[in-house]
C-alpha angles and dihedrals in degrees: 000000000000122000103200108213122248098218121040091223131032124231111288098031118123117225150175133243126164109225129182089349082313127127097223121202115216139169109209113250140137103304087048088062093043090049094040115138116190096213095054138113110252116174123195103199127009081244081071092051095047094044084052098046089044092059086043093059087043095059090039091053091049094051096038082062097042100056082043085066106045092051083056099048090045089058090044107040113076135194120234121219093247089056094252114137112241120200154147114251097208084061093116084047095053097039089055084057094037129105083242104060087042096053086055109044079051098054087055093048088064079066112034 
């Protein structure tokens, strides 16, 4: 049988929180335990952190691109009278050379 523990840390660890946009350095103790919120974010070395907020730049700069890229299919694709879906197939090609794409992949460098 497992026993799931109460508290994510014991008394004495030291551990991360990030609290009002601060990295907050913390050893486990009673108030810990008094203040301890189950939905939130405990790290147990700023490894962790970095290894989080990378993944997080990671998702931003996808969908930064991503939304780079529909807005340049949706002002190149055009719809013919008819419904059918006109477009140009090198549009991927031309997006990755494109202002757009570079704009993009720039705003998330500031980040990352």
């Amino acid at each position: 049988m497992f026993i799931k523990a109460q508290y994510p840390f014991k008394e004495g660890e030291t551990y991360y929180t990030i609290e009002k946009d601060q990295l907050v350095k913390s050893t486990w103790d009673d108030q810990s335990e008094e203040m301890h919120e189950p939905n939130k974010q405990y790290f147990k070395s700023i490894d962790d952190l970095s290894i989080i907020m990378q993944q997080a730049v990671d998702h931003y700069r996808e969908y930064m691109v991503l939304t780079a890229f529909a807005k340049y299919v949706r002002e190149r694709v055009v719809v013919t009278g008819n419904g059918y879906i006109s477009h140009n197939y090198e549009l991927v090609g031309s997006f990755i050379n494109s202002t757009e794409y570079k704009i993009a992949t720039e705003s998330v460098k500031e980040i990352g």
